[in-house]
C-alpha positions as CSV (number, residue, x, y, z in Angstrom):
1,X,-34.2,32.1,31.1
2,X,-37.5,34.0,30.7
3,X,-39.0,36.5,33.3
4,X,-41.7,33.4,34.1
5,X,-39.1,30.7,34.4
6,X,-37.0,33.4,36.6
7,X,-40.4,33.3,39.2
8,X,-40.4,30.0,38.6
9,X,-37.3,29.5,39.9
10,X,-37.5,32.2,42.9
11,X,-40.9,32.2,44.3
12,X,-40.3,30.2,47.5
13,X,-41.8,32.7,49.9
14,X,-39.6,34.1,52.8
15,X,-36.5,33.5,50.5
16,X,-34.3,36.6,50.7
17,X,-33.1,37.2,47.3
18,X,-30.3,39.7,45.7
19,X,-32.1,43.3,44.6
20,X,-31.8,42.2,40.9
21,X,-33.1,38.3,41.0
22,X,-36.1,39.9,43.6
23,X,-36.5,42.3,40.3
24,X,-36.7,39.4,37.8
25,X,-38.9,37.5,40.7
26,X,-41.6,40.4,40.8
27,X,-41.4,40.8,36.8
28,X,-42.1,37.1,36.0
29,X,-45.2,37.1,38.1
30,X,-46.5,40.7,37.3
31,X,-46.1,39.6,33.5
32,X,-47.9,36.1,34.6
33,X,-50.7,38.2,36.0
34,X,-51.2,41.3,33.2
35,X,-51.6,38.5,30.2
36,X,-53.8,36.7,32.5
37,X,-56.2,39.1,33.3
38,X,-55.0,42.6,31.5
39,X,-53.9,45.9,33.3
40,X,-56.9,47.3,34.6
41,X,-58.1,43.5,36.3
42,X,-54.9,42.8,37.8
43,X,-54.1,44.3,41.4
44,X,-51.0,44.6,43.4
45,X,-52.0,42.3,45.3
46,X,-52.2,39.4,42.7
47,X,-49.0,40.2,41.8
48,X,-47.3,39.9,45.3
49,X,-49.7,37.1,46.0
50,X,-48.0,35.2,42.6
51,X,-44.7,36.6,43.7
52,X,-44.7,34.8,46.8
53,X,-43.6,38.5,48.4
54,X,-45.6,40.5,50.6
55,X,-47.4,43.4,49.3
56,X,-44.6,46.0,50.8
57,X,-41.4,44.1,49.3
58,X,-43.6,44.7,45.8
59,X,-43.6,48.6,46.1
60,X,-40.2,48.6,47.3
61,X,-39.2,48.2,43.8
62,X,-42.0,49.3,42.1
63,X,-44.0,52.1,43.3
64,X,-47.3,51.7,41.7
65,X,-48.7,49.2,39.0
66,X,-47.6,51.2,36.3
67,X,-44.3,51.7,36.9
68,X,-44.5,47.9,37.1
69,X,-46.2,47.6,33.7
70,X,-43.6,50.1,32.0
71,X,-40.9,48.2,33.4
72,X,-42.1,45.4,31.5
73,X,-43.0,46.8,28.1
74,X,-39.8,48.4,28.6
75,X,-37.8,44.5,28.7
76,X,-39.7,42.9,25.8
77,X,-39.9,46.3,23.7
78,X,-36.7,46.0,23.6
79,X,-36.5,42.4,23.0
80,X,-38.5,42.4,19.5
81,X,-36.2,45.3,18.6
82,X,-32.8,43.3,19.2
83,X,-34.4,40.1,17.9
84,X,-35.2,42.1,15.0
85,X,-31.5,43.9,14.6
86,X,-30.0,40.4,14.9
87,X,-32.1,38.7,11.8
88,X,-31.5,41.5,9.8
89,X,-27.8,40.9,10.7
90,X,-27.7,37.6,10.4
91,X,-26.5,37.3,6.9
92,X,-26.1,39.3,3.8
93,X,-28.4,37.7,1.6
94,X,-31.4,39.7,1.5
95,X,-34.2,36.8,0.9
96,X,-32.9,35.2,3.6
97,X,-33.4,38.7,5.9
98,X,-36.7,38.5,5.1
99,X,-37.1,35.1,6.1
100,X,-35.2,35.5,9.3
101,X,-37.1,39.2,10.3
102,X,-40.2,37.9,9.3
103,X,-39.3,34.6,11.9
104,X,-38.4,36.9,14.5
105,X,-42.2,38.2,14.9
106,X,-43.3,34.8,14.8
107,X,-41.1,34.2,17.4
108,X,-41.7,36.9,19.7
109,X,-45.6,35.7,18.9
110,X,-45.3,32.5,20.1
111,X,-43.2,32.8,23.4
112,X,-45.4,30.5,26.1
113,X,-44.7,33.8,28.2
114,X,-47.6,36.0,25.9
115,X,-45.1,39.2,26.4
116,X,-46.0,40.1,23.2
117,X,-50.0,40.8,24.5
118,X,-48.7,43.2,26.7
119,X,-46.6,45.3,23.7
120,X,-49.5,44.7,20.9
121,X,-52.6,44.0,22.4
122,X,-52.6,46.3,25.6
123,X,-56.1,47.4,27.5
124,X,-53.9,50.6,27.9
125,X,-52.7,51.9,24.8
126,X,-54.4,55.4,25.9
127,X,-51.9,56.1,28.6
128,X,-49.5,58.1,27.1
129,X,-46.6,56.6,28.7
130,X,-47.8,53.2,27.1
131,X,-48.0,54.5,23.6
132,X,-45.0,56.1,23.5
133,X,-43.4,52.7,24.1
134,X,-45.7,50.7,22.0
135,X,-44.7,53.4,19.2
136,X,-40.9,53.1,19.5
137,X,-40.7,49.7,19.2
138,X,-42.5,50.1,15.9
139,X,-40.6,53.0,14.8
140,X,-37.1,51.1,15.7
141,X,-38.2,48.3,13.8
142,X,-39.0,49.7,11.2
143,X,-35.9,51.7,11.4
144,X,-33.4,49.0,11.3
145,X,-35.0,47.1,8.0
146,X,-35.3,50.8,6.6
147,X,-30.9,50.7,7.0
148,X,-31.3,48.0,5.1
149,X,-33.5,49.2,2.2
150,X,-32.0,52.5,2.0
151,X,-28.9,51.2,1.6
152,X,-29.0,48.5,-0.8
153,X,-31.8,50.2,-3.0
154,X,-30.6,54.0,-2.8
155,X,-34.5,55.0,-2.1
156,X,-34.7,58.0,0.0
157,X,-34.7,57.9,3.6
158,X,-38.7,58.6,3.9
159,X,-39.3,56.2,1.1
160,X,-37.3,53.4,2.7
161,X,-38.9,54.0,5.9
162,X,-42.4,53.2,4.4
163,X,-41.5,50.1,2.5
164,X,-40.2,49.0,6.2
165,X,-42.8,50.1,7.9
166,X,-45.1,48.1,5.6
167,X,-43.1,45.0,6.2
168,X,-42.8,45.5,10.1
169,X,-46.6,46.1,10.2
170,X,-46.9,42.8,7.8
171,X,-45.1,40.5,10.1
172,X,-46.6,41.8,13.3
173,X,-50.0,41.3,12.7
174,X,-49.9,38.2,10.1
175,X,-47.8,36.8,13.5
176,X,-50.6,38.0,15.6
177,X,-53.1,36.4,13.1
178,X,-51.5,32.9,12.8
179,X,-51.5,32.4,16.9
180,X,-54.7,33.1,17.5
181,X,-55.8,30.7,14.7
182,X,-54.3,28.2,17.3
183,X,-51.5,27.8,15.4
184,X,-53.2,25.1,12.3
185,X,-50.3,25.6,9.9
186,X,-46.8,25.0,11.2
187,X,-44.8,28.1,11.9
188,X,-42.1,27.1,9.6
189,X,-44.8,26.8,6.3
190,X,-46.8,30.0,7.6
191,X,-43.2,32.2,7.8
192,X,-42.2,30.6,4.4
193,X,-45.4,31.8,2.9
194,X,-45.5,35.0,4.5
195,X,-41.5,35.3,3.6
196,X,-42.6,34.5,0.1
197,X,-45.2,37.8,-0.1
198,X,-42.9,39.9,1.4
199,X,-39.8,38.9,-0.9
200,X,-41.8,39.1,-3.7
201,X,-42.9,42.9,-3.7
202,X,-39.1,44.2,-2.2
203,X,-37.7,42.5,-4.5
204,X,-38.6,44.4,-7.2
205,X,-36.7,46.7,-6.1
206,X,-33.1,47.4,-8.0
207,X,-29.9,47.0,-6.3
208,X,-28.1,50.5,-6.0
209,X,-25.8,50.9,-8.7
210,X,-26.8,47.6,-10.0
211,X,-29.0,45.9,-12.4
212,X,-29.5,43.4,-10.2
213,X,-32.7,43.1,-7.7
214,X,-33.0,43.8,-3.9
């Protein structure tokens, strides 16, 4: 169940709720709100309003609107990164990784939630606390297909890292590119075709130890 469908599911107002489903509550409607309107529109008082809470029961779990912002990059940082981890270790045959990594983008793209506006295309990238999250889920991206390069190729460590970082950064904003052209060639044709790039440069690439290609 997704942070919307958990407010959804909640928001009756004067409902007392356990501390963690009140958590999930306030999180579904503060995301509802910041991809609606952005961080520096939206106001505490939208978000309690959506919540179905009063404005004190808000900053009893979350003192300010940041902390309430961070707690939510923190959730779906970390959900690219696992959907990422599991593609990658979803089988061993490394066309198919790329197929199912590059999926996972287009996936985290197209959730009906818009999470994925709040990690890539936030109006607050220039607080620090922001871009430090923003920049790890890149970097741990990156990281895990660069285990996967590293080893099976035997580039360096910092040479692996950029050919990951190139493929991260490919998926991403191809993903980002293919939504907001409302979406006119099926997800399935426009992940094979961007599967199809990618696999074509890393595999050039030899297997380590082995004449055989990535």
């Amino acid at each position: 169940m997704t942070a919307i469908e958990q407010t959804e599911a909640v928001r009756p107002r004067g409902t007392r709720l356990p501390r963690r489903a009140r958590r999930n509550q306030l999180l579904g409607a503060a995301q509802e709100v910041f991809v609606a309107q952005g961080y520096h529109a939206a106001a505490m008082d939208d978000i309690a309003e959506r919540a179905g809470v009063s404005k004190p029961v808000l900053y009893q779990h979350f003192p300010g609107k940041l902390d309430l912002y961070l707690a939510l990059l923190d959730q779906h940082c970390e959900a690219l990164i696992q959907s990422v981890r599991h593609a990658l270790a979803s089988t061993n045959d490394n066309k198919q990784r790329v197929r199912a990594t590059m999926d996972a983008y287009f996936a985290y793209v197209e959730d009906d939630g818009g999470a994925f506006r709040l990690v890539f295309e936030s109006d607050l990238t220039n607080e620090p606390a922001v871009r430090e999250r923003v920049d790890r889920v890149t970097n741990d991206c990156a990281e895990a297909i660069c285990d996967v390069i590293a080893e099976d190729t035997g580039l360096s460590r910092e040479e692996s890292m950029l050919l990951a970082s190139g493929l991260g950064g490919l998926a991403q904003v191809v993903a980002r590119s293919w939504l907001h052209s409302d979406r006119t060639v099926p997800r399935d044709q426009a992940v094979q075709l961007l599967a199809s790039l990618a696999w074509r440069g890393i595999a050039g690439f030899p297997l380590h130890g082995n004449e055989q290609q990535f």
